[in-house]
C-alpha positions in Angstrom: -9.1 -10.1 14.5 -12.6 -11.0 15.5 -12.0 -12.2 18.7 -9.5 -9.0 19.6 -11.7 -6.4 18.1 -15.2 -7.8 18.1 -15.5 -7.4 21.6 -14.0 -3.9 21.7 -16.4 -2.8 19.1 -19.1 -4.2 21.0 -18.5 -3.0 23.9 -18.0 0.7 22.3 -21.7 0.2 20.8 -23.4 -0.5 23.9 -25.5 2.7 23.9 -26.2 2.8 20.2 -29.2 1.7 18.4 -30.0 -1.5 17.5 -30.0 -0.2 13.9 -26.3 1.3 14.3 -24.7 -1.8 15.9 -26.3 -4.2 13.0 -24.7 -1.8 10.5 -21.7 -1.5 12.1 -21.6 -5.3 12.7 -22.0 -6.2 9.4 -19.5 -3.1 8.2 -16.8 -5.1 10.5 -17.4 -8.4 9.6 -17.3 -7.5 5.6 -13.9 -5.8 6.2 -12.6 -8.3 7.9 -14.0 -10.7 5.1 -12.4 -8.6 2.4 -9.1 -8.8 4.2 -8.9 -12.5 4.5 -9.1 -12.9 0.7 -6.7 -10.5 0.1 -4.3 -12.3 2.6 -5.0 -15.5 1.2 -5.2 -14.4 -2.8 -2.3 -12.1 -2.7 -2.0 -9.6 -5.4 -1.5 -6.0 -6.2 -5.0 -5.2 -5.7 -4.5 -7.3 -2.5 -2.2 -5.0 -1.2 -4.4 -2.5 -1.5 -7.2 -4.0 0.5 -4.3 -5.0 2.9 -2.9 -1.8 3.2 -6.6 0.4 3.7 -7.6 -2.0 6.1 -4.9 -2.9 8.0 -5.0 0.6 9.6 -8.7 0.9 9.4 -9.1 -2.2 12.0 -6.8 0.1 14.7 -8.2 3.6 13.9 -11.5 1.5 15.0 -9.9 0.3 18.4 -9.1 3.7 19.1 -12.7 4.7 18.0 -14.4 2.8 20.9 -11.8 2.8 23.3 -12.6 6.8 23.3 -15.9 6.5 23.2 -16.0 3.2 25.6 -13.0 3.7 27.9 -9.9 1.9 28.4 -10.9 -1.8 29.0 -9.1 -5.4 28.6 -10.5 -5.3 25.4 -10.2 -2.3 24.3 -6.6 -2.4 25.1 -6.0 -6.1 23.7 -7.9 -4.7 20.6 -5.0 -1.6 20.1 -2.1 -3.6 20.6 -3.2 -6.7 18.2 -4.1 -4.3 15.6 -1.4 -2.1 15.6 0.8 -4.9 15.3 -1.4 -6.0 12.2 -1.2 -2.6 11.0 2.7 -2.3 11.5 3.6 -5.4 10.3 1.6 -4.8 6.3 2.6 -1.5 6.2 6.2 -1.6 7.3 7.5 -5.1 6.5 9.4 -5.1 2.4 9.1 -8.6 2.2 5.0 -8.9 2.5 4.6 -5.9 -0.5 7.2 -7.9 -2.7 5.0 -11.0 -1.7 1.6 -9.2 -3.0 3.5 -7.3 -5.8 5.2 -10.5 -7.1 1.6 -12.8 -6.8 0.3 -10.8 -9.8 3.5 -11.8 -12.2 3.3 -13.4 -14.9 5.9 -17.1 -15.9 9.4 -16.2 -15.6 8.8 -12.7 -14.0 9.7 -11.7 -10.9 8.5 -8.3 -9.4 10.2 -6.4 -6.3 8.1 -3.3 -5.1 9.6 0.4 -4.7 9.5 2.5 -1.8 6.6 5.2 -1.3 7.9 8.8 -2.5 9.3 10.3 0.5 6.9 13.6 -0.1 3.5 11.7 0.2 4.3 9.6 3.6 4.2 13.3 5.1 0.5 14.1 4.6 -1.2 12.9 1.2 -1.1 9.0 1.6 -2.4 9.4 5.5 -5.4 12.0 4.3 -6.5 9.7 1.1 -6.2 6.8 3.4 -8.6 8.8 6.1 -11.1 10.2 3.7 -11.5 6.5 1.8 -12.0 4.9 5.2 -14.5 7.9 6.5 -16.5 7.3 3.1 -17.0 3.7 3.2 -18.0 3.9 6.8 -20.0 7.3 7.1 -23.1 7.1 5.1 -24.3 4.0 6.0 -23.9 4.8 10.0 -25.7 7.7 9.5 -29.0 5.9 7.3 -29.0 3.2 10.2 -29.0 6.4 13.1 -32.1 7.6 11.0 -30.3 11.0 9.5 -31.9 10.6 6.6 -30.6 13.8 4.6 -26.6 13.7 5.9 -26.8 9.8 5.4 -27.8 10.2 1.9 -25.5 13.2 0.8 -22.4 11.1 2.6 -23.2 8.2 0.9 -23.5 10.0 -2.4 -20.3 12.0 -1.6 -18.6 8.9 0.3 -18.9 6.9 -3.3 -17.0 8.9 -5.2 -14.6 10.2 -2.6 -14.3 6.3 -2.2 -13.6 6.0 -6.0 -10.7 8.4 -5.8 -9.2 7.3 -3.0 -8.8 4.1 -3.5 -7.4 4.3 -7.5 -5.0 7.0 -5.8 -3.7 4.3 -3.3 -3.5 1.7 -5.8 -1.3 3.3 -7.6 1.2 3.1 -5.2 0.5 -0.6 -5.2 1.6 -1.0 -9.2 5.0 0.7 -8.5 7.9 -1.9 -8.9 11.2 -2.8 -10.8 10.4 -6.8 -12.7 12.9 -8.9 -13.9 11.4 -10.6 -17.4 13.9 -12.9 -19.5 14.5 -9.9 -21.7 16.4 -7.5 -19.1 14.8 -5.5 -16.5 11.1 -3.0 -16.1 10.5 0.0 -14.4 7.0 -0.2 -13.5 6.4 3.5 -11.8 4.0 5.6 -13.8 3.7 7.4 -10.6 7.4 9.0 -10.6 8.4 7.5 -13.9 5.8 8.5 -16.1 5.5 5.1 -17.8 7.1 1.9 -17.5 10.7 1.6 -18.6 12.5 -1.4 -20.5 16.2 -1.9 -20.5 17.1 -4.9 -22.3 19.8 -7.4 -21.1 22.2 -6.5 -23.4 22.3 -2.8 -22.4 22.5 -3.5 -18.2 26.2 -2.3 -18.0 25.8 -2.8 -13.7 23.0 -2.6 -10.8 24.5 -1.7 -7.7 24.3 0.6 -4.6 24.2 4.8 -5.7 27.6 6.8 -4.8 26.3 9.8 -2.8 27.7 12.0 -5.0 26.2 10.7 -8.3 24.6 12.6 -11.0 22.1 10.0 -12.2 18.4 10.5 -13.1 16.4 10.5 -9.9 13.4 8.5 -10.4 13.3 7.4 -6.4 10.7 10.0 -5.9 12.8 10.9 -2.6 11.8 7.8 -0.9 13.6 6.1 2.4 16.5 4.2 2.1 19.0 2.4 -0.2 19.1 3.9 -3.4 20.6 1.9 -6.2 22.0 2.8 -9.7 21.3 1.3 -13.1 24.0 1.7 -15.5 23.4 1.5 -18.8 25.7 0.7 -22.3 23.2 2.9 -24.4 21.6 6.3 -24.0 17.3 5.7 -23.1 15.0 8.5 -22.3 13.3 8.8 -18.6 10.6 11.5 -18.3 11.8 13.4 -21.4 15.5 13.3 -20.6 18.5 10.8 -21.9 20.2 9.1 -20.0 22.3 6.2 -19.1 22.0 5.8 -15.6 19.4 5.6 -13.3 18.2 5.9 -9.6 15.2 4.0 -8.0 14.0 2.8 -4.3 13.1 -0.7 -4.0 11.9 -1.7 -0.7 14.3 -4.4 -0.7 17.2 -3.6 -2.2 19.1 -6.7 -1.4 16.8 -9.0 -2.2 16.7 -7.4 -5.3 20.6 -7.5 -6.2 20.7 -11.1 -5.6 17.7 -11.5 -7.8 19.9 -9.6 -10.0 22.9 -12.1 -9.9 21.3 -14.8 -10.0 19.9 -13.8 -13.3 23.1 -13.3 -15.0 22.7 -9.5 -14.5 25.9 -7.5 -13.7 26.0 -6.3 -9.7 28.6 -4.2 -8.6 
């Protein structure tokens, strides 16, 4: 990433103070920093980091290339980092990598699929206003507006705050597999997390279309599978006995299923 986007961002910075490109040097460098560790430590707050600056690093690229014009590096700088940025946010197996780093022994956790309603607007504006709030306030101190740079950096704080314990959220939203049956870990669409114990998994398998199970997919993308249960449980205030959720790999997961002594269909 340095070597793609440093020079792009230099080269976008030529005509700024020497105040601005320190700042923004430094800004770039700790990102990238912060990044790395995540990559290398993964967990579910890693995912986080992963998933915030992932797409930070090519909304940057097409920062300077507008303000710079198209160049070699400005160009090399888009395409590497939309890869990057394609690859952690699209790729199943890399979420259930992160997701499954913070388990615990014998666990085994396999992330769900965003709710289809907040990939059209809500995750793309939280993701926006974090990234403007870490960046804004201090670019604004180092270009010497004194009065803007302090009220964004009070504001950018706690708009920072937010925004990042709302995308995290969507970072602690998985099904586990624990020696005692199966967790729903989705307080997001759930409510709270959900045990069904091994003894009361009557099958896990794909949904029928014409099912009339308890939706707790949130309307995300994809394969949706059922849980079927041998007892009645209650999800968000209703009983039930089966159950639909989203994982982001739903194969993966039935396999983990079966090879756990867990009833597929």
């Amino acid at each position: 990433m340095p070597l793609t986007v440093g020079p792009a961002i230099a080269h976008g910075l030529d005509s700024a103070s020497t105040p601005v490109q320190v700042v923004a040097a430094v800004m770039a460098w700790t990102a990238w920093g912060v990044v790395l560790v995540a990559l290398l430590v993964p967990r579910t707050v890693s995912l986080t980091a992963a998933r915030i600056g992932a797409p930070a690093a090519f909304a940057v690229s097409v920062w300077v290339s507008a303000r710079s014009g198209l160049d070699v590096a400005e160009i090399v700088a888009m395409m590497w980092t939309a890869a990057v940025a394609a690859l952690v946010l699209n790729v199943p197996a890399i979420a259930d990598a992160f997701v499954d780093g913070s388990s615990y022994g014998p666990e085994r956790r396999m992330s769900l699929r965003v709710p289809g309603a907040l990939l059209v607007g809500p995750v793309e504006l939280t993701w926006a206003g974090t990234v403007v709030a870490f960046i804004a306030g201090p670019l604004l101190l180092a270009a010497k507006a004194w009065v803007p740079g302090v009220l964004a950096l009070g504001a950018g704080a706690v708009v920072a705050w937010f925004g990042v314990r709302a995308l995290h959220r969507l970072s602690r939203r998985w099904l586990v597999f624990v020696p005692a049956g199966i967790v729903l870990h989705d307080h997001l669409v759930a409510g709270e997390a959900l045990l069904f114990p091994r003894r009361t998994v009557r099958s896990l398998g794909p949904a029928a279309s014409d099912t009339t199970a308890t939706d707790v997919t949130g309307r995300a993308l994809g394969l949706v599978l059922e849980l079927q249960l041998t007892e009645v449980s209650k999800v968000r205030s209703v009983d039930t006995d089966r159950l639909l959720f989203s994982p982001a790999r739903p194969g993966a997961l039935l396999r983990e299923a079966r090879d756990r002594g867990l009833p597929v269909r």
